[in-house]
C-alpha positions in Angstrom: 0.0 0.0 0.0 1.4 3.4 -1.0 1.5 6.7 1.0 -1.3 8.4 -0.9 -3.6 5.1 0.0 -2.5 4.7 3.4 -3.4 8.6 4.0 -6.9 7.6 2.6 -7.2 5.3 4.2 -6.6 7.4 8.1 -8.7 10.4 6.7 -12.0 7.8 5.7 -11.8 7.3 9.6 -11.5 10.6 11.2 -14.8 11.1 12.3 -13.9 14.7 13.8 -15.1 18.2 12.0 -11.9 20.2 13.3 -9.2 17.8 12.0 -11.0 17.1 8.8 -11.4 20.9 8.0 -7.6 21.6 8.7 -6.3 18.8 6.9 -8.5 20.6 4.2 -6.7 24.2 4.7 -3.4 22.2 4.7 -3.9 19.6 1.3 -5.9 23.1 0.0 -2.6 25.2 0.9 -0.3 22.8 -0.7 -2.2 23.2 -4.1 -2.3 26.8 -4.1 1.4 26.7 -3.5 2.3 24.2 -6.7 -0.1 26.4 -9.2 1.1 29.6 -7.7 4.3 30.9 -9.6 5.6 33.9 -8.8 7.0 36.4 -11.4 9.5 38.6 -10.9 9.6 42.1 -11.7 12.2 43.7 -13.8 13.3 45.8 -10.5 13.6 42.5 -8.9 15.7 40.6 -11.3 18.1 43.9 -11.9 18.3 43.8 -7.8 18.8 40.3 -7.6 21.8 41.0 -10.4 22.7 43.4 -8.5 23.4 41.5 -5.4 24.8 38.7 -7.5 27.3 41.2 -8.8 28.6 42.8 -5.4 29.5 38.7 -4.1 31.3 38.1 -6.8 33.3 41.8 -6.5 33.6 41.1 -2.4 30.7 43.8 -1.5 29.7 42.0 1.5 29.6 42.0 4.9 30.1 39.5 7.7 27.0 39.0 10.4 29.0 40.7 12.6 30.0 43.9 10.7 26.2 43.9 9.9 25.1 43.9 13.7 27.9 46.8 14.0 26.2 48.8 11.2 22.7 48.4 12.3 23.6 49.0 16.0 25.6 52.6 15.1 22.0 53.0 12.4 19.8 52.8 15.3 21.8 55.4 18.0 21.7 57.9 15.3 17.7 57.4 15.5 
């Protein structure tokens, strides 16, 4: 017995409203997500570039430097 039969199978016998319904929001979720492709926008893909761009010339910054950054960002607030 596959996966898909055996899942059939547990769902013919749940007999409660609540778990039926969000197994429903979760199988329903799952095919929104595989029809749902998202398509970026010019400004995206140029930023995306962008970024791609500044790794490969060393433009980055270590998780460190970046908490430095954003700590000196927020006193000047």
């Amino acid at each position: 017995m596959g996966i898909k039969e055996k899942i059939i199978e547990k769902v013919q016998n749940i007999e409660d409203e609540d778990t039926l319904e969000h197994l429903l929001e979760i199988i329903n979720a799952e095919l929104d997500l595989e029809e749902e492709v998202y398509q970026l926008s010019q400004e995206e893909r140029a930023s995306i570039l962008e970024g791609e761009q500044d790794i490969k010339e060393g433009r980055t910054h270590t998780q460190e430097e970046v908490r430095k950054i954003t700590d000196e960002w927020f006193k000047k607030r």
